[in-house]
ZAZAVEX-536136 format. One record per atom (N, C-alpha, C, O): x, y, z. Coordinates in Angstrom, 2 decimals, decimal comma. Layout:
% residues N
<atom px="X" py="Y" pz="Z"/>
...
//
This chain:
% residues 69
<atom px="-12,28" py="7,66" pz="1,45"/>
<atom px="-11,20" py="7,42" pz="0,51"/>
<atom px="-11,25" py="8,47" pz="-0,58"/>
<atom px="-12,34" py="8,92" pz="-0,92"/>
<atom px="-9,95" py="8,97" pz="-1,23"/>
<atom px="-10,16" py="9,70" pz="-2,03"/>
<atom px="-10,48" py="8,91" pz="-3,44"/>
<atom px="-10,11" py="7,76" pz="-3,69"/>
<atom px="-11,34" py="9,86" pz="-4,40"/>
<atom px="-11,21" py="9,23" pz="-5,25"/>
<atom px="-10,22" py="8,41" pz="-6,36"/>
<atom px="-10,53" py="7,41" pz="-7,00"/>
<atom px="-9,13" py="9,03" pz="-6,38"/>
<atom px="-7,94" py="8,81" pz="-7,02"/>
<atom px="-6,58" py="8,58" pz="-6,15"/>
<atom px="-6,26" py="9,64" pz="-5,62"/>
<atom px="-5,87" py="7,74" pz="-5,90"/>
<atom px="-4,79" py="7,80" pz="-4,84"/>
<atom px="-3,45" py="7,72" pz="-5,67"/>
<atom px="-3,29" py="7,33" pz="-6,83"/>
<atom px="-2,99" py="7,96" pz="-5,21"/>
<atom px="-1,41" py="8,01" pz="-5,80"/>
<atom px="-0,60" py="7,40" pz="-4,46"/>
<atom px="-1,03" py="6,82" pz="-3,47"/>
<atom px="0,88" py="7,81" pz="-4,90"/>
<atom px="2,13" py="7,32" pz="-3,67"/>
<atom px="1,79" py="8,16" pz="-2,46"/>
<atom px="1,76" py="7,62" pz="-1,35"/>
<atom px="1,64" py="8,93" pz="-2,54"/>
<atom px="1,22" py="9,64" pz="-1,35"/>
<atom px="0,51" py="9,63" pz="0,27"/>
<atom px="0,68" py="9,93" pz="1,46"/>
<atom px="-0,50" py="9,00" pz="-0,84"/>
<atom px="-1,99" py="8,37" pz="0,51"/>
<atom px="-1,23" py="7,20" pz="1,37"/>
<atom px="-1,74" py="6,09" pz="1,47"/>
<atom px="-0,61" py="7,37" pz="1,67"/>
<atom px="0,08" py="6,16" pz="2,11"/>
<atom px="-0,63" py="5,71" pz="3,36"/>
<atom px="-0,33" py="4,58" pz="3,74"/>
<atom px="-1,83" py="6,61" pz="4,33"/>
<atom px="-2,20" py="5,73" pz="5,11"/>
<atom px="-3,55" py="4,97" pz="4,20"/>
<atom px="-4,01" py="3,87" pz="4,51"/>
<atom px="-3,88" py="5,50" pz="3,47"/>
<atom px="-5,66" py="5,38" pz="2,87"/>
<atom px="-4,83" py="4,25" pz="2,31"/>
<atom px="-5,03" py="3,25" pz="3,00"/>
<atom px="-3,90" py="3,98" pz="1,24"/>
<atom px="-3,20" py="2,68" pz="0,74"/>
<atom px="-2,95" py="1,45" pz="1,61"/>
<atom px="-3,00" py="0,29" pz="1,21"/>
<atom px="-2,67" py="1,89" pz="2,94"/>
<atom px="-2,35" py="0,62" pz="4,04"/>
<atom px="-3,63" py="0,44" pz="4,32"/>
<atom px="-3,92" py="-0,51" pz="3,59"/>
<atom px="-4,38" py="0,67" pz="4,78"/>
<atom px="-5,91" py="1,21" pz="5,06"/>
<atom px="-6,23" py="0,05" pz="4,19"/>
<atom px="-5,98" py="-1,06" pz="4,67"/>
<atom px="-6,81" py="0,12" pz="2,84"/>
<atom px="-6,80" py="-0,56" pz="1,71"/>
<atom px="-6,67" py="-2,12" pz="1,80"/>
<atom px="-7,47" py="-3,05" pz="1,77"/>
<atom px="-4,79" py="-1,96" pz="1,96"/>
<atom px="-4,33" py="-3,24" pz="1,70"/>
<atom px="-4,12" py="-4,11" pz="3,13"/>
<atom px="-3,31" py="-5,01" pz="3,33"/>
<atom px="-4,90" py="-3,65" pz="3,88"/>
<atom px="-5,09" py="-4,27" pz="5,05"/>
<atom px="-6,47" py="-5,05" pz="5,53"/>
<atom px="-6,55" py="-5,89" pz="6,42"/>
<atom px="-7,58" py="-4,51" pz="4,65"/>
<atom px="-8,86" py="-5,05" pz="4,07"/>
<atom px="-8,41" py="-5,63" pz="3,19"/>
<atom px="-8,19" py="-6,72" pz="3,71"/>
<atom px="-8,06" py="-5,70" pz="2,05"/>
<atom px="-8,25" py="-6,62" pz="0,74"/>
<atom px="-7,39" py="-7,81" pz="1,29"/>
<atom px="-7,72" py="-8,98" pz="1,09"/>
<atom px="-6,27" py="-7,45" pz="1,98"/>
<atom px="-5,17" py="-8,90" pz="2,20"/>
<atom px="-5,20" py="-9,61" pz="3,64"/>
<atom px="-4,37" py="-10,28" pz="4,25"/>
<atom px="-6,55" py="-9,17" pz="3,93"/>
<atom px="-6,45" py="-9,56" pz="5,60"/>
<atom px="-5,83" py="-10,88" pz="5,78"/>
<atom px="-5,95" py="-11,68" pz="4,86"/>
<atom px="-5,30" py="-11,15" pz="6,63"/>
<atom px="-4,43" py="-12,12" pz="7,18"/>
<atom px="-2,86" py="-12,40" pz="6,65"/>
<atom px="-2,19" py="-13,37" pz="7,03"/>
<atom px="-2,33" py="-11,23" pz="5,58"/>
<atom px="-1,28" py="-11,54" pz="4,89"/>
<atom px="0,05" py="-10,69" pz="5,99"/>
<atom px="-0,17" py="-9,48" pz="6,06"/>
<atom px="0,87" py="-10,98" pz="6,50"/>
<atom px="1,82" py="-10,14" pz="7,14"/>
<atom px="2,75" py="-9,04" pz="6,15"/>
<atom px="3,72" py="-9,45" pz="5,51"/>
<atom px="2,46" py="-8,10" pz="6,12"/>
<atom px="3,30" py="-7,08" pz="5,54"/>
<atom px="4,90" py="-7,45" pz="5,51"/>
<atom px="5,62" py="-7,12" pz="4,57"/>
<atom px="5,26" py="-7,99" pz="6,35"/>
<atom px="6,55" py="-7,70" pz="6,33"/>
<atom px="7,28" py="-8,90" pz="5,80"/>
<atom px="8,49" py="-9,05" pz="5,99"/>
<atom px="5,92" py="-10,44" pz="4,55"/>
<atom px="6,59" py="-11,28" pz="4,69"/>
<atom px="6,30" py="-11,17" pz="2,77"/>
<atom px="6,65" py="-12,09" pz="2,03"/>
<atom px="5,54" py="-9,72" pz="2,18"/>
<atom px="5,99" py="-9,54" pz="1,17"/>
<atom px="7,44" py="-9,16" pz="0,18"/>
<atom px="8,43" py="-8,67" pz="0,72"/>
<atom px="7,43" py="-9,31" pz="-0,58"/>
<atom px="8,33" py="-8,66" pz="-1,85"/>
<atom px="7,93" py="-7,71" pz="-1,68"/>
<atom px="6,90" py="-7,54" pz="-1,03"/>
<atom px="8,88" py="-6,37" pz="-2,44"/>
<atom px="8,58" py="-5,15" pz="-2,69"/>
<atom px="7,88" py="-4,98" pz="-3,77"/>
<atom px="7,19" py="-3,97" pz="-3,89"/>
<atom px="7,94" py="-6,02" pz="-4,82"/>
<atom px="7,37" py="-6,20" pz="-6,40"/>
<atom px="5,94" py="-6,63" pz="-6,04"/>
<atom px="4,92" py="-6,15" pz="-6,53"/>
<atom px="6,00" py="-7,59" pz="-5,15"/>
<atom px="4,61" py="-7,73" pz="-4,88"/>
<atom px="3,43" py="-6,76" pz="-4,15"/>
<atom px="2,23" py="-6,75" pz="-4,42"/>
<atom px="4,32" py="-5,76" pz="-2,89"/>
<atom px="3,49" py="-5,03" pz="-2,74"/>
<atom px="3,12" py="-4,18" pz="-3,66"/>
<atom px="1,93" py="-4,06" pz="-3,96"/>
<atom px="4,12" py="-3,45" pz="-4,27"/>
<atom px="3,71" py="-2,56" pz="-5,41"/>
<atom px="2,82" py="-2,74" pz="-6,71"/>
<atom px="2,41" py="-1,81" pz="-7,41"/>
<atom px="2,60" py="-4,09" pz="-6,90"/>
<atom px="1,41" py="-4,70" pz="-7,76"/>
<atom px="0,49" py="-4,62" pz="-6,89"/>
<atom px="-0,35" py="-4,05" pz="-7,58"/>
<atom px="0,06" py="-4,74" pz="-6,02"/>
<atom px="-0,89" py="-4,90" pz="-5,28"/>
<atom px="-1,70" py="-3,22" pz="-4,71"/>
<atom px="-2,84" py="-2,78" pz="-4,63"/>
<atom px="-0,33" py="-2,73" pz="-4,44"/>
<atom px="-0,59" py="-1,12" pz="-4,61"/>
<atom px="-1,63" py="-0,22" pz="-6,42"/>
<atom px="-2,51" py="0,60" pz="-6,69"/>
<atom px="-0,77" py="-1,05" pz="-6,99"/>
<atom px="-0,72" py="-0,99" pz="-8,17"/>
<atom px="-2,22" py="-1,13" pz="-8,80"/>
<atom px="-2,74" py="-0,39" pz="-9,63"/>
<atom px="-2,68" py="-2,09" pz="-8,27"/>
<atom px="-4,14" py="-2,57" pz="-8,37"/>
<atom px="-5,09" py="-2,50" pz="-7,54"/>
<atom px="-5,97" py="-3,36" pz="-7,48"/>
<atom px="-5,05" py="-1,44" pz="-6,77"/>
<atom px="-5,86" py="-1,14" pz="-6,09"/>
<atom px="-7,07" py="-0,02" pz="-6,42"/>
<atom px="-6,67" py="1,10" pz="-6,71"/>
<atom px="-8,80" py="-0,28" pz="-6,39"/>
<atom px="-9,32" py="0,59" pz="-6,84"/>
<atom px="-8,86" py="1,86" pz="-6,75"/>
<atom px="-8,35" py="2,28" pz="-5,71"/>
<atom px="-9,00" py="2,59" pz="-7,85"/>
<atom px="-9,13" py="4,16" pz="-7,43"/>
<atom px="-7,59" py="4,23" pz="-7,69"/>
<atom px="-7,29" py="5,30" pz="-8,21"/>
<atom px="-6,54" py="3,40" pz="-7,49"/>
<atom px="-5,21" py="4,04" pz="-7,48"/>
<atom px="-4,39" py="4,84" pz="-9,42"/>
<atom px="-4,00" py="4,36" pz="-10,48"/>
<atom px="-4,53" py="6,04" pz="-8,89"/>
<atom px="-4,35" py="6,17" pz="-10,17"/>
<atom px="-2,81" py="7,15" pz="-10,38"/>
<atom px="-2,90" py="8,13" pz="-11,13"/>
<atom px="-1,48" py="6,84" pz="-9,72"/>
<atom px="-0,43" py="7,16" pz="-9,63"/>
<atom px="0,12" py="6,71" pz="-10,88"/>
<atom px="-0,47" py="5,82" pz="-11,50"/>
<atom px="1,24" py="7,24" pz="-11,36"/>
<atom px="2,39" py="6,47" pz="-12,16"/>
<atom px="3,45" py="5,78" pz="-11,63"/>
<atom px="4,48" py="6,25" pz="-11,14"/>
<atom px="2,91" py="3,81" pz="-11,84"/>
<atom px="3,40" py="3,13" pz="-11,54"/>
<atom px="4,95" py="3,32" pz="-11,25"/>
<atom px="5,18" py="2,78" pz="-10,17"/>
<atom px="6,04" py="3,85" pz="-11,76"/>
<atom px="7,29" py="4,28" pz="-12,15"/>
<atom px="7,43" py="5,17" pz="-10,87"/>
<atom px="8,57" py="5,10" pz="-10,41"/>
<atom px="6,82" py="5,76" pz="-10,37"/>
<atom px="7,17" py="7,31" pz="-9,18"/>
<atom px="7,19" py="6,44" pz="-7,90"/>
<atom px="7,03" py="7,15" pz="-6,91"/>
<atom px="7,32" py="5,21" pz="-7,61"/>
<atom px="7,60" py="4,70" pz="-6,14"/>
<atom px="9,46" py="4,28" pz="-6,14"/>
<atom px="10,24" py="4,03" pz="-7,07"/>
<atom px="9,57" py="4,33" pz="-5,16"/>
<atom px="10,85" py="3,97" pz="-4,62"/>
<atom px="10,73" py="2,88" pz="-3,56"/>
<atom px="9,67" py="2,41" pz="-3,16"/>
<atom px="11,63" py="2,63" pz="-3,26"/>
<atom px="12,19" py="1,91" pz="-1,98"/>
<atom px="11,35" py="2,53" pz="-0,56"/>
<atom px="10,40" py="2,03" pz="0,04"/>
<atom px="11,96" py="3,59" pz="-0,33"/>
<atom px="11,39" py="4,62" pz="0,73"/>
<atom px="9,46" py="4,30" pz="0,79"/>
<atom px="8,84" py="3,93" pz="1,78"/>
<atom px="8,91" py="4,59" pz="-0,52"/>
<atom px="7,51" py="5,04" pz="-0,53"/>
<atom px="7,04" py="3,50" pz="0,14"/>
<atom px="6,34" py="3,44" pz="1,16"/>
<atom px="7,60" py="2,10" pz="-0,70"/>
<atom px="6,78" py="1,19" pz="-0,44"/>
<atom px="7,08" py="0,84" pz="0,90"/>
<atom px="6,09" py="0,33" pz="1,43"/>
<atom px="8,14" py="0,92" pz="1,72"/>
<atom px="8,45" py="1,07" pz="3,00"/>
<atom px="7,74" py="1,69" pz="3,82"/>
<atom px="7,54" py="0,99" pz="4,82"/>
<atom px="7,09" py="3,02" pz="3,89"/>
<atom px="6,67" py="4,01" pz="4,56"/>
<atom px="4,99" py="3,15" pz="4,30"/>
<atom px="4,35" py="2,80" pz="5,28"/>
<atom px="4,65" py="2,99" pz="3,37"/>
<atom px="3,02" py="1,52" pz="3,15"/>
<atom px="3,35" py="0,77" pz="4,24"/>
<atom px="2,88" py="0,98" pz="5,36"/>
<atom px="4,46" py="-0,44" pz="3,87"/>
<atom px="4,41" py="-1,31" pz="4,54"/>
<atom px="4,20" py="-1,25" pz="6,33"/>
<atom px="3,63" py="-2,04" pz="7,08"/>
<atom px="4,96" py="0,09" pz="6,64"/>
<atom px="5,07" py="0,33" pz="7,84"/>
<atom px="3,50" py="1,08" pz="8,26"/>
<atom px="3,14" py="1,03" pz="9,44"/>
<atom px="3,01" py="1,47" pz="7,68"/>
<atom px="1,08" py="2,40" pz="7,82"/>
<atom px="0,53" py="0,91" pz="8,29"/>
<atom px="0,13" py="0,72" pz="9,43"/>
<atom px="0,56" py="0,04" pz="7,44"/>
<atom px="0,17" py="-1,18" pz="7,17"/>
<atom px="0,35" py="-1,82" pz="8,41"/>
<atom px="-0,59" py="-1,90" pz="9,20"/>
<atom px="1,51" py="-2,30" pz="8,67"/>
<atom px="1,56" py="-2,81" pz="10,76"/>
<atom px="0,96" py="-1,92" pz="11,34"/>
<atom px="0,57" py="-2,19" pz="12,48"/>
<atom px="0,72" py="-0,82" pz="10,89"/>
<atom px="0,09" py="0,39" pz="12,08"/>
<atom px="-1,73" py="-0,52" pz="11,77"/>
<atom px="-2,37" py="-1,17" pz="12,59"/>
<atom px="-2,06" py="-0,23" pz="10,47"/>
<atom px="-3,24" py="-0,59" pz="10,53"/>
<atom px="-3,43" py="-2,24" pz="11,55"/>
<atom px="-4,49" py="-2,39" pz="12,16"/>
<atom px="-2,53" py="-3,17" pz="11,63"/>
<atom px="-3,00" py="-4,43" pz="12,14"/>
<atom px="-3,02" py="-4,12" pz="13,62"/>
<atom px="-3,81" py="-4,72" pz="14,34"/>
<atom px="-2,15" py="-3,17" pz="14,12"/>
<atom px="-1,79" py="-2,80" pz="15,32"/>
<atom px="-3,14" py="-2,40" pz="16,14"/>
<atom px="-3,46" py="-2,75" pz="17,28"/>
<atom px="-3,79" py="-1,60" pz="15,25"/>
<atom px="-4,92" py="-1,04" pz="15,90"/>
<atom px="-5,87" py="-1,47" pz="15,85"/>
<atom px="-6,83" py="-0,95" pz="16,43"/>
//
């Protein structure tokens, strides 16, 4: 993991929130909720404000990849 993550890391973020929330289905969050959760994740040190629609989408979707495998 890097030390600092931002919007970017988007697989190391699914990665993440696929350990901390095991058993939660991605696709049966809020967008507000993933992004708090993004939000609070060690090490994440982005500006809360720089996600969109797109970014938390492109998570959510890493995220089924991570359960997938």
């Amino acid at each position: 993991m890097s030390a600092r993550l931002g919007w970017t890391d988007v697989r190391e973020i699914a990665r993440l929130l696929a350990a901390r929330h095991a058993g939660v289905s991605p696709l049966s969050l809020r967008f507000t909720d993933l992004h708090r959760w993004i939000t609070e994740l060690p090490g994440f040190a982005d500006d809360p404000r720089r996600s969109n629609e797109q970014v938390l989408e492109a998570i959510q979707m890493a995220w089924i990849d991570e359960l997938e495998d």
